[in-house]
C-alpha positions in Angstrom: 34.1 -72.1 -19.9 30.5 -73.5 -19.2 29.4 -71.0 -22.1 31.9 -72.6 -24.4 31.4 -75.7 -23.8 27.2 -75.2 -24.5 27.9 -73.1 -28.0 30.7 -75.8 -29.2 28.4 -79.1 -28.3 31.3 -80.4 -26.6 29.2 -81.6 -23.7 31.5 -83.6 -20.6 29.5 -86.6 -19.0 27.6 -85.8 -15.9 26.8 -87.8 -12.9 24.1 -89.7 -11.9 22.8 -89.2 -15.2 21.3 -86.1 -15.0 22.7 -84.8 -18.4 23.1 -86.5 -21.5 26.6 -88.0 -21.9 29.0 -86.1 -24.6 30.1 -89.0 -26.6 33.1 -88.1 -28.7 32.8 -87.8 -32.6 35.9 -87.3 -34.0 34.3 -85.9 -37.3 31.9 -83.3 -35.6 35.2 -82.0 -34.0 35.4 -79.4 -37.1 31.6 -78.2 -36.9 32.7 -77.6 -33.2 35.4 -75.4 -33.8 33.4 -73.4 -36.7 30.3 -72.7 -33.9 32.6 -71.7 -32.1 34.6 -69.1 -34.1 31.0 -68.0 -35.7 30.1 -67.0 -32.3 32.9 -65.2 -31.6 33.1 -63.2 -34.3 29.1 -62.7 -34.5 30.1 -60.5 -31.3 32.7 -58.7 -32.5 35.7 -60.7 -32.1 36.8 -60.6 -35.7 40.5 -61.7 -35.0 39.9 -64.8 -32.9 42.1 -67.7 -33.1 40.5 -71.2 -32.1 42.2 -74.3 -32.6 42.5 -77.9 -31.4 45.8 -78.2 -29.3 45.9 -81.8 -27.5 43.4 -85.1 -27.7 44.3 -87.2 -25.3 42.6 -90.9 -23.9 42.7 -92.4 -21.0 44.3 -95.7 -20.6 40.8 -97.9 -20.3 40.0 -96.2 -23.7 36.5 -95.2 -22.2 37.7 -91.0 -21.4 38.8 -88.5 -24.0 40.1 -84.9 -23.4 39.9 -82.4 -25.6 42.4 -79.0 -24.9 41.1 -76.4 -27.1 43.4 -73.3 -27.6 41.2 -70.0 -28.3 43.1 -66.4 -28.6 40.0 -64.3 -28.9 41.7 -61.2 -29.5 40.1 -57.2 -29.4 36.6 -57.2 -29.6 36.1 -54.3 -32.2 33.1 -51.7 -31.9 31.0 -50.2 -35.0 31.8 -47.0 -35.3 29.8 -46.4 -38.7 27.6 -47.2 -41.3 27.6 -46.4 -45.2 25.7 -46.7 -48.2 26.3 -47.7 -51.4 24.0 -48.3 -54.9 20.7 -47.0 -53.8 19.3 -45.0 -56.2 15.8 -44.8 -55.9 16.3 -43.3 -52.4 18.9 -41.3 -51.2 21.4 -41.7 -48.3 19.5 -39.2 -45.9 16.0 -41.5 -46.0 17.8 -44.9 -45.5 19.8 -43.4 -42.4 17.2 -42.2 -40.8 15.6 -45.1 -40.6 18.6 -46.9 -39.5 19.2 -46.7 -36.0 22.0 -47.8 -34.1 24.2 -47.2 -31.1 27.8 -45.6 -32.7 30.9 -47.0 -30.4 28.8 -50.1 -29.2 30.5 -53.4 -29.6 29.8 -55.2 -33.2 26.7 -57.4 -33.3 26.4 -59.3 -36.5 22.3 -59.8 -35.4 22.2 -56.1 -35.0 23.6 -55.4 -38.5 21.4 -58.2 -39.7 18.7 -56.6 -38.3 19.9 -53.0 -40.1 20.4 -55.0 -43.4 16.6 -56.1 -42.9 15.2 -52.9 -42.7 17.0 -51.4 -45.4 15.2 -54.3 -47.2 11.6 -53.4 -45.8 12.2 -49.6 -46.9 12.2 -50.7 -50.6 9.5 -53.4 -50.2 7.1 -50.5 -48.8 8.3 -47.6 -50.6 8.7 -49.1 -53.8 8.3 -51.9 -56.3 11.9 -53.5 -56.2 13.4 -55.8 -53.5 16.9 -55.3 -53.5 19.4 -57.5 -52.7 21.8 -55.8 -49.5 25.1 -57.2 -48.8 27.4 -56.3 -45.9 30.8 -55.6 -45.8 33.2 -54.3 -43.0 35.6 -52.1 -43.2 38.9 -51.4 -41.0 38.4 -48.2 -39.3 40.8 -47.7 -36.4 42.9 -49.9 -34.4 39.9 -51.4 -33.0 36.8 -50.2 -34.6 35.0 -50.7 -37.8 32.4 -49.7 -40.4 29.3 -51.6 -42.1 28.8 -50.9 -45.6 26.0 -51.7 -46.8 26.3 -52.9 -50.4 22.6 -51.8 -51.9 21.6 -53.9 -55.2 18.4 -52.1 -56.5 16.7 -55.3 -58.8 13.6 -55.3 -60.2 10.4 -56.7 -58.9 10.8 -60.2 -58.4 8.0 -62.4 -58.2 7.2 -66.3 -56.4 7.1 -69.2 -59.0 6.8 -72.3 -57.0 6.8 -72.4 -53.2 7.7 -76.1 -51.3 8.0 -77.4 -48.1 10.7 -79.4 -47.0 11.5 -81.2 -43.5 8.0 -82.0 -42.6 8.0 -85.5 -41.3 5.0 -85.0 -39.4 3.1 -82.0 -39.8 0.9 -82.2 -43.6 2.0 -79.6 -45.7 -1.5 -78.1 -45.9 -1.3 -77.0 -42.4 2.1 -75.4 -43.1 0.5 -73.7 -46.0 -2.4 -72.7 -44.4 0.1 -70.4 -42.0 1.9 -69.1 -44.8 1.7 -65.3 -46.1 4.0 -66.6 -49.3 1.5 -67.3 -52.4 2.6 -68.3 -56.0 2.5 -65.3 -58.7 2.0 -62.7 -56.0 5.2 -60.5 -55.6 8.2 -62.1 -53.6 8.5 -59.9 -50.4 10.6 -60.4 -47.1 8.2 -59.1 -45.2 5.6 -62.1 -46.2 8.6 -64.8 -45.4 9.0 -62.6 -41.8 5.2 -62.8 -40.9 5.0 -66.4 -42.7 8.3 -67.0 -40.0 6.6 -65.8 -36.6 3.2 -67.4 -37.6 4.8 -70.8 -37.8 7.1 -70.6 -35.0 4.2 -69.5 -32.9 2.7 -73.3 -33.7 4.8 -74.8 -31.1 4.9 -77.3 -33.7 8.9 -76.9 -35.2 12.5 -76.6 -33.5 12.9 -74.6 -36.4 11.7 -72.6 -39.0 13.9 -71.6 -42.6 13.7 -70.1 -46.1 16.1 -70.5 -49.4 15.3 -68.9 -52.4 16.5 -70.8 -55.8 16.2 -69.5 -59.9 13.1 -70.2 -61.6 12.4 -71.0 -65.6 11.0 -67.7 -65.7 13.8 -64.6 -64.8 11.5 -62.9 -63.1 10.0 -65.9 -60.8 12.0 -67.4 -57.8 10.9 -70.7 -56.1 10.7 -70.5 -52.2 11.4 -73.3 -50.2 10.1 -73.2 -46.7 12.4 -75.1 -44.9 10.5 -77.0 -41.1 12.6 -79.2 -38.9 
């Protein structure tokens, strides 16, 4: 319950003041529900069912109590992985080099972390960064497989790069951490090292990239998103 309650943000008042009240906003409700059903399934529970079943306030109109109604349902376990588009290097090189526990309970930050390797493989081997997607497949009852959807592009390279959410830190000393330069190659592992070194500032809650077209087809602008 006490986990719940943390993930969704649906915080009860404490006593004496020793946590922040939960004040009730009705129109957060549904960013609420959607942390919590993205939690869920990030672990496996593909199937689960969370809805809002009563709101109900107290006759001083100062208390309101939300019943949520969660079915979580099987928790499924990755049973397999599979490749699909890679070209420039075959199926026996990428698996080896992905390694993961077969049977173990679904982890979307595991198969993130598989996706992200598949990723480096190119950017080290090669001169393309491809774009991987991840779909899962129905296997069993309750098991499943990650497919890992391989798009081989060309070399892509960074146009503009911007900072964004920086209402107190200059954007030279943002840049001055940053492994991501304009016209050298666009490369995850540059935004990964760019990631850690500004996270290890101390000076950010937290620390984003998006990636948007460019006038050139061949360019994409970076936006280094601080909060």
């Amino acid at each position: 319950r006490d986990e719940i309650i943390e993930i969704s943000g649906l915080r009860p008042e404490r006593l004496f003041g020793a946590v922040q009240r939960g004040y009730f906003v009705p129109h957060q409700l549904d960013e609420s529900l959607n942390k919590l059903r993205n939690y869920y399934r990030s672990r496996g529970n593909l199937d689960v069912l969370i809805g809002l079943d009563d709101i109900s306030i107290n006759p001083s109109l100062r208390d309101v109590t939300i019943t949520l109604e969660i079915r979580e349902g099987p928790r499924y376990r990755l049973q397999e992985i599979r490749l699909e588009g890679n070209q420039v290097f075959g199926d026996e090189l990428l698996m080896d080099a992905l390694v993961f526990e077969a049977g173990g309970f679904y982890s979307s930050e595991k198969v993130d972390g598989l996706r992200r390797t598949l990723g480096k493989i190119y950017q080290e081997r090669s001169d393309r960064i491809p774009q991987v997607g991840v779909q899962l497949l129905y296997t069993g009852e309750e098991d499943i497989a990650a497919v890992f959807e391989i798009n081989e592009q060309e070399h892509l390279f960074v146009d503009k790069v911007e900072i964004r959410g920086n209402t107190r830190t200059l954007d030279r000393v943002i840049r001055r951490h940053s492994k991501i330069v304009s016209g050298e190659p666009l490369s995850t592992l540059a935004m990964d090292e760019t990631l850690s070194r500004l996270r290890a500032t101390g000076h950010f809650d937290d620390v984003s990239f998006s990636v948007s077209e460019s006038a050139a087809p061949d360019r994409r602008n970076v936006q280094i998103n601080v909060k």
